[in-house]
N, C-alpha and C positions, 0 to 999 in steps of 0.2 A: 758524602755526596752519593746520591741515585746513578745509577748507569744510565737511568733514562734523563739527567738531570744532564750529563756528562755528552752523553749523546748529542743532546739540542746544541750542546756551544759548540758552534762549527765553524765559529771566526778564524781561528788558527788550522783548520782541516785543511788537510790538501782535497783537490779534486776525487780522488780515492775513497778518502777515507768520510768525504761528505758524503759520498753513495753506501758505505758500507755502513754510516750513524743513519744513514735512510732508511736500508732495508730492515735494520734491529729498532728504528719507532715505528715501524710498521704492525708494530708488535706481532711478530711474524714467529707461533711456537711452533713450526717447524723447524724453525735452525736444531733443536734438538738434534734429530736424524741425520744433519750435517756435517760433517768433517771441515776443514780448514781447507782443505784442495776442494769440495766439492762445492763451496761459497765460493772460494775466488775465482771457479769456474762458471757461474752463475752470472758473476758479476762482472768480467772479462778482467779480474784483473792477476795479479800474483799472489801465490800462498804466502807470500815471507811479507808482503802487506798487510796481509788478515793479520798476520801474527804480532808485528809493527804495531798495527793499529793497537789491539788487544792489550799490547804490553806498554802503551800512551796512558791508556786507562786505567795503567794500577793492577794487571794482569800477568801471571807468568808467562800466555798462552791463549789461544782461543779455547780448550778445552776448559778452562778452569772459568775465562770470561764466560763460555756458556753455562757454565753450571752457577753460577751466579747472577747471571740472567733471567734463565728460569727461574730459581727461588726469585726475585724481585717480580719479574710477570707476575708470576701466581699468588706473592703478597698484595700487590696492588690490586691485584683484579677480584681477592675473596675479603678482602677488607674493607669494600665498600660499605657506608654505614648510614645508619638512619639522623644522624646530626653530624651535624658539621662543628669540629671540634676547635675553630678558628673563631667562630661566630655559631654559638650553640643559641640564641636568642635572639627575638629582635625586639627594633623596640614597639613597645604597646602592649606584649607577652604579657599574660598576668603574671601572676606569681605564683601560684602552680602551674601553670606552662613551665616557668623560668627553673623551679624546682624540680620538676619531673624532668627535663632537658639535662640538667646534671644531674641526676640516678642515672638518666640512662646512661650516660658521656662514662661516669664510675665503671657499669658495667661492661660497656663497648673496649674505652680502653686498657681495661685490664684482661677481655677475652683476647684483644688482638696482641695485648706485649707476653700472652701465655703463648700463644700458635704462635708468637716467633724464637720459642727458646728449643732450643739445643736439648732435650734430657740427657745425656750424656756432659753438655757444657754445666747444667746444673748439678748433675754427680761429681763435677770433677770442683767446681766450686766450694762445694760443699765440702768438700774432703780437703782444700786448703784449708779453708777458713778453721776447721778443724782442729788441722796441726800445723798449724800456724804458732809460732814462737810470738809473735807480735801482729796485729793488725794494725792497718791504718787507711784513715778512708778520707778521700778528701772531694770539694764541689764547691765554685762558689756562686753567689746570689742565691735565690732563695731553695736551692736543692741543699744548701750548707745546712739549714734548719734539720731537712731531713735524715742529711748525716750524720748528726747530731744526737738524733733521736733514736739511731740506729744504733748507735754507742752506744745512749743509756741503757736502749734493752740488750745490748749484746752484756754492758756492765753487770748488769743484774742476775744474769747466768753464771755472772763467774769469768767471764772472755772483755778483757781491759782492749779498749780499742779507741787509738790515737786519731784524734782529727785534727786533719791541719788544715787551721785559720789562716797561719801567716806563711808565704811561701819563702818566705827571706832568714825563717827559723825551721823550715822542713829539715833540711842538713844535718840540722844538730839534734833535730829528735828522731831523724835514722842512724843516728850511729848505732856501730855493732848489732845492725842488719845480717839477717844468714839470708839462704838459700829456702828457709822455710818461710820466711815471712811473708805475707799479703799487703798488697797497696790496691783499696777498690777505687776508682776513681770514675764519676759522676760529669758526664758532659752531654746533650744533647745532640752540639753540632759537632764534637769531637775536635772545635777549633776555634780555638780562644788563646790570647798573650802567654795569661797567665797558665794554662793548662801545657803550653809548650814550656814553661817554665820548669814545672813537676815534670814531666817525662824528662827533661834534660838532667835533672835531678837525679831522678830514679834509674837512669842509663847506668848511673854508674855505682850502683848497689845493683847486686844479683839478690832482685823480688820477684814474687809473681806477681803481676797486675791483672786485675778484675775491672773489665769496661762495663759499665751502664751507659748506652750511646744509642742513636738511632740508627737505625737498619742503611746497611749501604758500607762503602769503604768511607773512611775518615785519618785524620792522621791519628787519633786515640785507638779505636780501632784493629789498626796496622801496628801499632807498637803494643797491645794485650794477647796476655797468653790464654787470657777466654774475655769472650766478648755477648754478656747478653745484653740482645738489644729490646728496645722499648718501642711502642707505637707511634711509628712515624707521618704523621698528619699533620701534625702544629705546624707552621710557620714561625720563623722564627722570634718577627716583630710583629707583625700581623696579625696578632689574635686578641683576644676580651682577656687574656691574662696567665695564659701557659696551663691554661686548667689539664690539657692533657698529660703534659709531661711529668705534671707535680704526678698526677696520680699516678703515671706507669711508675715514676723512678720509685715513690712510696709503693706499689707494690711489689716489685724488684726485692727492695731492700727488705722488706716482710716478708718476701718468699725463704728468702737468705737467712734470718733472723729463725722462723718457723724449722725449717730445714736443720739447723743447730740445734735446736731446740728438741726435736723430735728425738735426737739420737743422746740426747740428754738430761732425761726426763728430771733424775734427780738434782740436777742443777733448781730446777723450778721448784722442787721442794725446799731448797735452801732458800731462794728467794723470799718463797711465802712466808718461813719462819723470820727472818732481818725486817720482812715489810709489818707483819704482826709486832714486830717490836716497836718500830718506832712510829708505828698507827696505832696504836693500843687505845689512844683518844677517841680513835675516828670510829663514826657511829654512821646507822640508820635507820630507818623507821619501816623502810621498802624491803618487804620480806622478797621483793623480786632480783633485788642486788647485795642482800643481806647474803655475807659469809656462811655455810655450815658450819 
């Protein structure tokens, strides 16, 4: 969930803390320059309120809710975008309109799920997935395709990586788990039955988890030891089809894939020689995709 998301439900607020979700949708970036006494001197009210309130939200603190405030202002406010990723069309659009609205949408959401990564969270990703004794990557609805495919290519390297379809057989294909192994897991809204299922799972194997989730706290999130998030626009039911998220989480997992890839080149040599084997058949006549 957004802090600004978290802010507006002010059913359960006391009087306090209705004014202090006030003065942070005001979207006010000076609280920056603020301290926690010098807000709740502003506001008439007490510092161990500010802090209360903060730590409602999923906070240790107002220093850390500040600092996760500003990054969310500043994603919100530089991601504004030339479609709308809910409804990229309408109707009567021809068909190059409709066409050129997803190139763009391609581009849009993959510059924004770039400007929201960590390079450090992506170094450190990358160096599991690495030495990793075992991967395993799991997603379900249609990010499971993606997962999927994420396997074949990671298969093809040389790096065997388990997906799991059934959450009722994950158990038995974590056994003899160490401390090296990777579990990526693929969630959106970061809250789903089945997805509290897998982390209950995985509590009790010492993994590292790898989150694909959207920006904000979530319970997936909260439970990963690195968390890249993806462009957070969709709606959840509300859109012509999740075109956005397919494409952040697909290029997530491409970056991930690339990233392995680069520090092992000769794996890709091995590939080309097993796929020449059992392509030997396959032809073409287009010197533009014709092999050397």
């Amino acid at each position: 969930m957004l802090i600004k998301d978290a802010l507006e439900d002010t059913e359960l607020m006391s009087d306090s803390e209705k004014e202090l979700a006030s003065f942070f949708l005001q979207e006010r970036l000076d609280v920056v320059a603020l301290t926690a006494r010098q807000l709740a001197a502003s506001l008439f009210v007490s510092p161990s309120t500010v802090t209360r309130f903060c730590q409602r939200l999923g906070f240790s603190g107002f220093p850390d809710f500040k600092d996760a405030f500003i990054k969310e202002k500043q994603y919100l406010d530089q991601s504004v975008k030339d479609v709308d990723v809910n409804k990229p069309f309408k109707r009567g659009d021809s068909m190059w309109s409709v066409a050129n609205a997803v190139r763009q949408m391609y581009a849009e959401v993959s510059e924004d799920t770039l400007g929201l990564q960590d390079y450090r969270d992506l170094e450190r990703a990358n160096a599991l997935l690495d030495r990793a004794d075992r991967i395993f990557i799991y997603s379900s609805g249609d990010h499971l395709l993606m997962a999927e495919l994420f396997a074949n290519k990671m298969t093809r390297v040389g790096r065997l990586v388990t997906v799991i379809e059934r959450t009722d057989m994950m158990e038995f294909q974590m056994q003899h788990t160490s401390e090296q192994d990777v579990f990526i897991l693929i969630s959106y809204s970061g809250e789903t039955q089945s997805l509290y299922r897998v982390l209950d799972a995985i509590s009790r194997y010492s993994v590292n988890i790898i989150a694909i989730t959207s920006f904000g706290k979530n319970t997936l999130s909260r439970a990963a030891d690195i968390v890249l998030p993806i462009s957070t626009h969709e709606r959840l039911i509300q859109n012509y089809g999740n075109f956005s998220t397919g494409i952040a989480v697909s290029y997530i997992l491409d970056v991930l894939y690339a990233d392995y890839v680069s520090c092992h080149l000769e794996a890709v040599e091995n590939k080309t020689v097993i796929e020449h084997r059992y392509q030997e058949h396959r032809f073409t006549d287009n010197p533009m995709i014709d092999d050397e």
